[in-house]
N, C-alpha and C positions, 0 to 999 in steps of 0.2 A: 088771355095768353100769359103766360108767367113768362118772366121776366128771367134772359141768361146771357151768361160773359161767353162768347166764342172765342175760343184761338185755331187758328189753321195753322196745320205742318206739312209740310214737303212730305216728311217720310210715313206718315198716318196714314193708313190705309181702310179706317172703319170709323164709325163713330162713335165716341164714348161719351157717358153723361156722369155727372158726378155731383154732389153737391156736398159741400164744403162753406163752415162758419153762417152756415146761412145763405148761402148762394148757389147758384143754379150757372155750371160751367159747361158747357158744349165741346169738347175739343173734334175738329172735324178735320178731312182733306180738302185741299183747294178745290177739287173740282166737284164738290158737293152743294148744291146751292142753298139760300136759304129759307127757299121755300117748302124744301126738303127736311130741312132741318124743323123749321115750326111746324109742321105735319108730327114730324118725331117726337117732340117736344107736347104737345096734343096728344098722342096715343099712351104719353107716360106720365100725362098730368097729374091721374092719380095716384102712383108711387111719390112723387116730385112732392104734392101734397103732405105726404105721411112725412116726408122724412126730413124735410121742413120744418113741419110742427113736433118733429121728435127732436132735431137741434135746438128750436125756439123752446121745449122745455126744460132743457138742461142749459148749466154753465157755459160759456163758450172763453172762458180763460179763466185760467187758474186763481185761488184765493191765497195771495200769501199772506195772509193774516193768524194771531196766534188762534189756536186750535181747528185748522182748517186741515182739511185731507189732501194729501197729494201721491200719488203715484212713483213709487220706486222699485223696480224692477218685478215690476206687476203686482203691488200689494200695496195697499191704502194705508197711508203712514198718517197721523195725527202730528201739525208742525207746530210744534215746541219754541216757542221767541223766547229769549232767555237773555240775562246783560251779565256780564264776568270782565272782569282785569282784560282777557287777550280773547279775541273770538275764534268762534270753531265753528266746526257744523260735524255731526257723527249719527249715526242710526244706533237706537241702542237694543239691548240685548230681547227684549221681548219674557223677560221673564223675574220675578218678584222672589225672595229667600223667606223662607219660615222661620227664618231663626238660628237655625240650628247650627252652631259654632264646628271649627276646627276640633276643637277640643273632642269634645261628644262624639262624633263622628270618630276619631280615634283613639276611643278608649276602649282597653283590651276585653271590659264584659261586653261590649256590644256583638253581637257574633250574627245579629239578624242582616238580610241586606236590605239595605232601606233603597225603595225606587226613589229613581228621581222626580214623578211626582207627587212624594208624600213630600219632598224637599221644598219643588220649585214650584208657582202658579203662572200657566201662563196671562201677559197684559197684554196693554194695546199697544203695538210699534208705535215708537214717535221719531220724526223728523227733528233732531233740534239743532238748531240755528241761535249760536251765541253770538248776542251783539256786542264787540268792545262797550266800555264804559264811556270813551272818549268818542266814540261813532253815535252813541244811544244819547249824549248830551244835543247833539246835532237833529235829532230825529223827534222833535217835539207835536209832529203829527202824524196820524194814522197813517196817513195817504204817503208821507216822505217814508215813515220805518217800514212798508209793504213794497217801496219799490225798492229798497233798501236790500229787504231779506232776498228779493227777486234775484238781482246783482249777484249777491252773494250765495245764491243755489245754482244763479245760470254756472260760476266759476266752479263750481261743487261737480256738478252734474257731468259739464267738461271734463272736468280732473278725472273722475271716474271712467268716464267714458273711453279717453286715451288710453287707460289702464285695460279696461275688460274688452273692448271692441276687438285693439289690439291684439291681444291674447287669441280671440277667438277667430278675430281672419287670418291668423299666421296657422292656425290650427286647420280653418277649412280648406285656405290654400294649399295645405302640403296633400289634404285628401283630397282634394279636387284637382289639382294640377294647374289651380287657376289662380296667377300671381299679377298683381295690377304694378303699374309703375309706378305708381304714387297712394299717397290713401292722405288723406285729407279729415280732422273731427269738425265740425261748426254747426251752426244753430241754422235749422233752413225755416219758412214760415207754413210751407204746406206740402214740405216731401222729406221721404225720411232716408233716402240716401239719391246718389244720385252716381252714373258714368258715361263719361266721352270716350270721341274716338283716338284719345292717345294714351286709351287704358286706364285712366285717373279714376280715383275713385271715392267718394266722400262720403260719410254718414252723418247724420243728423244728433248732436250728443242728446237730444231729449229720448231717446232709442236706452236710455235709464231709465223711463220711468217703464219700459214694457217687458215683461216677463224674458229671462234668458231662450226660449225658445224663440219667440217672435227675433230678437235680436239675430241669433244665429239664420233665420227666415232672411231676412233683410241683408246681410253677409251676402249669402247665396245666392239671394236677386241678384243683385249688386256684378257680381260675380263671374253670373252668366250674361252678365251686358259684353265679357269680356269676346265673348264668340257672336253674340247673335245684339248688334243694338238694335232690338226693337221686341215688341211683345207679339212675336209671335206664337205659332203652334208648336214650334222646333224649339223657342224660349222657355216656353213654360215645361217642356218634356224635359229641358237639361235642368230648370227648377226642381221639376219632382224628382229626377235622378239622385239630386243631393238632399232634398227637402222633401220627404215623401210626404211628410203630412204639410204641406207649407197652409193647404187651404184652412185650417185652423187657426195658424199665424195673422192670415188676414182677415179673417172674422172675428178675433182679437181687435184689431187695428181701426177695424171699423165698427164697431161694437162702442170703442175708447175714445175715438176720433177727438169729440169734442173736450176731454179732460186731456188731451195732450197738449192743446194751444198755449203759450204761454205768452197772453197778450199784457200788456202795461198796467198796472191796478190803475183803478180809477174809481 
């Protein structure tokens, strides 16, 4: 029998299975018992298996180390450690110059039009994370500068997130009609927004590293918790109303799962 964490809810009405960081979660109703559940548990052993050993071979938290991959608004960034006078963190342009001066470009015999890329070649995106001089004397181990840069992306990633989330739930709220009393950014450990029943409504800032559509996805869930708290049939219909293609979103989500954790280096 494989081994799983149950939670029972009041308002649950079916059962779902899920597996997460390696773990095998059951969420059930009270009045399901659990003989019922290991029967279920049994008939899905074999998915349970695959998916298992598909988290067990990949990453299950992030590397912040230099030249490590990380995830920014759905595209595999290369992270740049770097030490300067005052620290930064910026994404840069993605693209390399051939040379070719101000000048050249506007002088009066040129009359050809040069594309931009005979100009420009594209490179690889990098993440980079400037460490002050006075912070990088402090950081004389690996393991201290990794949780270091961590600190200083989880602040990055935030920043961004108040900025763009914002933008885009004031945007779906005017088309949807659907305005929450509060909105909330913060770091959740295994959901990526969340709403109660006094309208509140919170997102997950790591919702940066996933592509502007899934983002706008998770809005919308979010959203229609305002009418219907729970996942029903009627939930999911005012989902696709706003989000027609949402099931994309979440095949994104689940697809990424395991490069979104962003657990402690170690």
């Amino acid at each position: 029998m494989i081994k799983y964490q149950l939670i029972r809810s009041k308002r649950r009405k079916t059962l779902m299975l899920q597996v997460k960081q390696g773990q095998v979660v059951v969420r059930a109703p009270y009045h399901v018992d659990t003989g019922f559940i290991d029967n279920f548990i049994h008939e899905k052993s074999a998915w349970l298996v695959k998916k298992l050993a598909e988290q067990q071979a990949k990453p299950s938290f992030c590397d912040f180390s230099n030249n490590a991959n990380i995830l920014f608004l759905g595209e595999l960034l290369t992270l740049n450690i770097g030490v300067a006078r005052h620290a930064s963190i910026f994404v840069d342009s993605g693209l390399i110059s051939h040379g070719l001066t101000n000048h050249s470009l506007a002088n009066d015999e040129l009359t050809e039009d040069i594309e931009l890329s005979s100009i420009y070649q594209p490179v690889p995106r990098q993440l980079n994370v400037i460490i002050s001089n006075r912070a990088n004397n402090r950081l004389t181990e690996p393991l201290a500068q990794a949780q270091y840069v961590k600190k200083q992306l989880e602040h990055y990633f935030k920043q961004q997130a108040e900025q763009l989330i914002s933008e885009r739930l004031a945007l779906i709220s005017k088309q949807t009609s659907l305005v929450p009393s509060k909105v909330t950014i913060r770091q959740y450990r295994a959901r990526w927004g969340s709403c109660n029943n006094r309208g509140e409504v919170s997102f997950n800032y790591l919702l940066m590293m996933t592509p502007c559509y899934v983002i706008d996805y998770v809005i919308v869930h979010e959203l229609c918790h305002l009418v219907h708290l729970n996942h029903s049939t009627a939930f999911w219909q005012l989902v696709a109303k706003y989000s027609a293609n949402y099931q994309v979103a979440k095949e994104w989500l689940n697809k990424h799962q395991t490069q979104l954790y962003w657990q402690s280096p170690r």
